[in-house]
N, C-alpha and C positions, 0 to 999 in steps of 0.2 A: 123276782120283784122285791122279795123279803131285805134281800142282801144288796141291792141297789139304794133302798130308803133307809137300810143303817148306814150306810158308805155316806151317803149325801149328810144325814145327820153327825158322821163325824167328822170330814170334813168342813159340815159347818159351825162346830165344834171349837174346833183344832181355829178356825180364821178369829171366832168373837171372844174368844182369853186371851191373845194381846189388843186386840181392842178396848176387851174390860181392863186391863191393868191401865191402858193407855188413861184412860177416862179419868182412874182413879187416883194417877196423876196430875191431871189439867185442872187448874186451881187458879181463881180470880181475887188478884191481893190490888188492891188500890188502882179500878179501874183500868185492870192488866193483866194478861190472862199469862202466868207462870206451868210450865211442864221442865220437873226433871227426872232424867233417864238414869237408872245406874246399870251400867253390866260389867261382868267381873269375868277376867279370862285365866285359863288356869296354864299359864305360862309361866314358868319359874326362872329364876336368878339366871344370867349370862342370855337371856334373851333379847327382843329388840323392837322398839316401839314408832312406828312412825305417823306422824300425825301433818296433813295434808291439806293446803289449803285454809287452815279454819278463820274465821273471822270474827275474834274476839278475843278476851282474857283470857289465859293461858294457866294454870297456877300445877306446878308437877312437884311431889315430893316423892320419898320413900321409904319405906319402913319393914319390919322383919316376916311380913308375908309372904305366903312362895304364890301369892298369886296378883295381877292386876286389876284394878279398880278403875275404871272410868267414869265420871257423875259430867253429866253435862247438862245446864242449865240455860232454856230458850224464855227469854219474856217478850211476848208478841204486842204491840201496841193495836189492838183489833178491838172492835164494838161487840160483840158475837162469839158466842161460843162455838157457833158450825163455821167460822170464820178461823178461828185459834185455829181449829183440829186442821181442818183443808193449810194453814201454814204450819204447824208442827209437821203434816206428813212430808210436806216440800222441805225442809229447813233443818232434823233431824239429820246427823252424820251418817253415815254408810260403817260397817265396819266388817272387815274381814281377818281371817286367823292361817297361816301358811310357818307350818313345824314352830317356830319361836318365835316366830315375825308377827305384830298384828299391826295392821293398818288401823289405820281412821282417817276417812274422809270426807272434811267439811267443804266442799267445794260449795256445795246448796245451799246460799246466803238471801237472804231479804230486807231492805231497806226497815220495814217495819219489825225486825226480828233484833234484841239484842241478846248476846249468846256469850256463856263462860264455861268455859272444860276445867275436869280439875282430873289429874290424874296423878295415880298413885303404884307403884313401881316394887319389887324385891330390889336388890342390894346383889351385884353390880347388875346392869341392863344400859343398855345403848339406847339413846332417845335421839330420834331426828323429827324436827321440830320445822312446821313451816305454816306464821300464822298473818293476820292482818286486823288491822282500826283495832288493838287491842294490845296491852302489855303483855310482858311473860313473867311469871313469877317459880324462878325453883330452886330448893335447900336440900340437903341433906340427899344428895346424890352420889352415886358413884358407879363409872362407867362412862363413854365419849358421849359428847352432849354435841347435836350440831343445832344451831338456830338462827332462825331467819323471821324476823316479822318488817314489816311494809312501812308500819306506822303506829308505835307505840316503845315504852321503855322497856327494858329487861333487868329484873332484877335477880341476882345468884347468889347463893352461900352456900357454902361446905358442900363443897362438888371435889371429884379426888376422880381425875379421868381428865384426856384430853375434853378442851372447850375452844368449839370455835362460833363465835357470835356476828350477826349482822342486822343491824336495825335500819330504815333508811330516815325515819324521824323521830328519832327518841333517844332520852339517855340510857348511860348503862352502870348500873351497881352493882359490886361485882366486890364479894369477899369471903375468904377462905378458899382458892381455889388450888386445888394442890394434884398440876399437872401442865401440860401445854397451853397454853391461851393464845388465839389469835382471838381479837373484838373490834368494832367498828360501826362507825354509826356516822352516815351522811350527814346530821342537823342535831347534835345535840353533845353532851357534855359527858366525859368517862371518869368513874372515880372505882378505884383500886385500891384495897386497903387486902393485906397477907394472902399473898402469891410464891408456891414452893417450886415454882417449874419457867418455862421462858416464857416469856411474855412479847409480847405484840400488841398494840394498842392505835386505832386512827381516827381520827374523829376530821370532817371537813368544814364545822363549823362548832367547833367548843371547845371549850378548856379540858387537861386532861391534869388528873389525880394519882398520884399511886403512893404508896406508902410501903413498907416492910418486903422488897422484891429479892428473892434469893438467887435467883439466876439472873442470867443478861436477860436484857427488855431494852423495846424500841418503843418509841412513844411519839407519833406525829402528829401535829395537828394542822389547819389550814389557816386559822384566824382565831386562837386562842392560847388560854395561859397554860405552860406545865409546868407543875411543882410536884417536884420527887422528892422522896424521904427515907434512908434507909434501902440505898440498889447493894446489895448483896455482890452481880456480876458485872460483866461490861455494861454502861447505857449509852442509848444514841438516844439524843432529847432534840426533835425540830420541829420548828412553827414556824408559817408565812408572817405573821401578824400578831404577836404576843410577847410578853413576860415568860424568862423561862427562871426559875428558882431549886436548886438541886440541895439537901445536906446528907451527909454521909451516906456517901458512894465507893465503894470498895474496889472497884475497878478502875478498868479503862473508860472514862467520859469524854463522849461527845454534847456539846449543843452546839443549835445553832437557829439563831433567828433572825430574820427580814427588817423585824421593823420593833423591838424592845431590847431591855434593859436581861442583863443574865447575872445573876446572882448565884453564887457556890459555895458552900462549905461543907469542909471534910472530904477532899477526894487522896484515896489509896495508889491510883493509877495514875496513869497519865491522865491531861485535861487539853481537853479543844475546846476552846470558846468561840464564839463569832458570832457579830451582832453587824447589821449594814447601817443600824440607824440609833445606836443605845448605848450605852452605860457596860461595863463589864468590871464587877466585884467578884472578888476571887480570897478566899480564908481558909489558912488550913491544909494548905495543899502539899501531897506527899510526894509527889512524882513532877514527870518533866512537864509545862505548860506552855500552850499554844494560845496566845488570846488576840483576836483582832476583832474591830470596828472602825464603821465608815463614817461614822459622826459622832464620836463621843468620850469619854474618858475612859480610860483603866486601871485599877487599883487591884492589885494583890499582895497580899497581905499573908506572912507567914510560910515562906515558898521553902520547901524542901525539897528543891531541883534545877533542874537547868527553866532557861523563862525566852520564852520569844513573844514581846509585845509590839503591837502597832496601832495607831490610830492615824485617820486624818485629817482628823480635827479638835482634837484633844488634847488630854496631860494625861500624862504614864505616871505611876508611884507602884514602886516594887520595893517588897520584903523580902530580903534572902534569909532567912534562916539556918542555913544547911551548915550541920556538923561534921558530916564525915567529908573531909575534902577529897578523898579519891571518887564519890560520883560524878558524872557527867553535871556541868557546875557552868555551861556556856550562857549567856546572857545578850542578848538582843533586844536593846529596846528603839523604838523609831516614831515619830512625832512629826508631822506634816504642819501644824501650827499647833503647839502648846509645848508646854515646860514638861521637865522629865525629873524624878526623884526617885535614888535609886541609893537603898539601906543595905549592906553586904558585913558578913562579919567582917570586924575588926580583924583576924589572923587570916582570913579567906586569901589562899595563895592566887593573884588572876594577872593576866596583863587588858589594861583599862584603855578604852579609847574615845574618847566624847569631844562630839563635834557639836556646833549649832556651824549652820550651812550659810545663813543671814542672819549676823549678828548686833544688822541694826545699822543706825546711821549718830546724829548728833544729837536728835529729841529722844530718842528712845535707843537701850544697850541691852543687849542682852548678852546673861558671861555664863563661867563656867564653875560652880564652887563644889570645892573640896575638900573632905577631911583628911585622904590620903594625898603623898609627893605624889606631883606627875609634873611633866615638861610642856610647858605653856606655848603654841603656836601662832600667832594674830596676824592676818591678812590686814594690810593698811586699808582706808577707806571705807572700813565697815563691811568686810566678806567675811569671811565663814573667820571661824574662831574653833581649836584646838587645843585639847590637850590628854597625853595617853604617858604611858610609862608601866611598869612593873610594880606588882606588891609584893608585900610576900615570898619576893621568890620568882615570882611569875609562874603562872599556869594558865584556867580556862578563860578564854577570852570573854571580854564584859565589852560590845558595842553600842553606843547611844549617840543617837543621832538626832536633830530637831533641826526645823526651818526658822522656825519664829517661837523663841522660846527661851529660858533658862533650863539648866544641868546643874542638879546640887548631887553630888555621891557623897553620902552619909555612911559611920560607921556606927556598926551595929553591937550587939553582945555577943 
């Protein structure tokens, strides 16, 4: 009997010391009953954290301990203190520990419960992340980062590890990331400022940002603006419904949009432009370009390559610049209704051929002017109007064509 009512006593022992600690947690700050938990797991570096379900702010960092730290903080909107406890017991995360893996999870949510994790990490660790109604906040990481929240922003800095992100309402800030990035966010806005690894970027309703990218990146959006600054690799830049703005780009460039105006300077590589309903400005450009639009003008300015333009409904003006005449040096420009102006060095070896297709009637002429010889061809009664010849010597072909418009070939320096 001796050994029966010590057993009971410590048993009941052993149940009311997390109870008391509990207690001496539960704290009422401005008509609000506050409980925060800390526990600390002794899992060291190259381990692996997974956090489940939780429904709230998010905030992870890391630092030079070999163990982890979890603080997670519940404030209960209740009248009652036997009220708090009975939702603190429901609303408190679970957590379990399996070799280097430790779970957490916040499945257990309550409408009157708002709730923030903050967790804290050694140096590398792997974090998979899946949270809701809350932001995510995390810096100074390293090791793959996977995250998912429902509805709220993410914010990151100095992460050095694969990152792959998804938000379904919220934007995402996102700086120093120095590894793979895929990110994505149903309803909100991406801004990117120093990225060492490739990148991937989508957003289905915002504008997207990136600044300083060393590798290739893709950048899409559905209904908003991209402006790039400084792409390092190839970029592909496309939006259903926006402004796209790119400056120095060392690669291969793509853009392409539905329904804005494309603006570039400084590309290294080739350039694809394309706009269905915009404007196409073009500066600076090193390599061969691709520009077309369904409504609007085009201007490039400073071309060090071969150039294929079209509109059709616009005016073309093209800058050649190119000094070494053995690159690839073909010139295509074509105009559906507007005038064509086309700058070429002065020594530029090409054979020229510019047309306008309807040159007009007795109120209104439209001709051909030029600073180089060429052989003048006129269809009586107002058809098409010609004229082509050799420079130079003759070499890469230079074709311009227009329906309703003038042709001036200017010489250049």
């Amino acid at each position: 009997m001796k050994h029966t009512f010590l057993s009971k006593w410590l048993i009941l022992g052993l149940w009311v010391i997390p109870l008391l600690l509990c207690a001496q947690d539960l704290r009422k700050e401005n008509g609000r009953y506050t409980s925060q938990a800390v526990k600390t797991f002794t899992v060291g570096s190259g381990g692996r954290l997974i956090l489940d379900g939780f429904s709230g702010d998010v905030k992870i960092s890391s630092g030079t301990q070999s163990n982890v730290e979890v603080r997670e903080t519940l404030r209960m909107d209740v009248s009652s203190e036997s009220e708090a406890r009975e939702m603190l017991e429901r609303a408190q995360s679970s957590y379990s520990v399996s070799g280097q893996t430790i779970r957490v999870d916040g499945r257990n949510s309550d409408r009157w419960v708002s709730r923030r994790i903050e967790i804290r990490v050694p140096r590398p660790f792997d974090l998979d992340i899946s949270a809701s109604d809350g932001d995510v906040e995390g810096q100074n990481l390293q090791g793959s980062l996977r995250l998912h929240t429902s509805n709220g922003d993410i914010t990151l800095a100095a992460v050095a590890g694969e990152v792959r992100l998804q938000t379904s309402a919220g934007d995402l800030h996102l700086e120093d990331i120095d590894g793979p990035l895929e990110a994505a966010t149903s309803a909100g806005d991406v801004k990117l400022r120093n990225a060492q690894g490739t990148v991937d970027l989508r957003t289905s309703g915002g504008d997207i940002s990136a600044y300083n990218l060393l590798k290739d990146a893709i950048l899409k959006t559905a209904g908003g603006d991209i402006y790039v600054e400084k792409a390092g690799g190839n970029l592909i830049a496309n939006t259903s419904g926006g402004d796209i703005e790119a400056r120095e780009c060392s690669g291969e460039t793509e853009l392409r949009t539905s329904g804005g105006d494309i603006e570039v300077r400084g590309v290294g590589g080739s350039l694809q432009a394309q706009t269905s309903g915009g404007d196409v400005f073009g500066a600076d450009l090193n390599g061969a370009v691709t520009a077309r639009t369904s409504g609007g003008d085009v201007e490039l300015q400073k071309v060090n390559g071969a150039v294929r333009a079209a509109t059709s409904a616009g005016d073309i003006e093209v800058e050649i610049t190119l000094q070494n005449f053995k690159m690839e040096q073909r010139i295509n420009l074509q105009s559906s209704a507007g005038s064509i102006r086309l700058t070429i060095p002065e020594k530029l070896p090409a054979s020229i051929s510019a047309e306008i297709v309807n040159a007009g009637g007795r109120w209104k002429r439209f001709d051909i002017y030029s600073d180089f010889p060429l052989t003048r061809q006129e269809e009586a009664g107002g058809g098409s109007l010609r004229m082509s010849g050799d420079i130079n010597g003759g070499g890469g072909e230079i074709r311009l064509e227009t329906s309703n418009g003038d042709i001036h070939i200017l010489k250049g320096k």
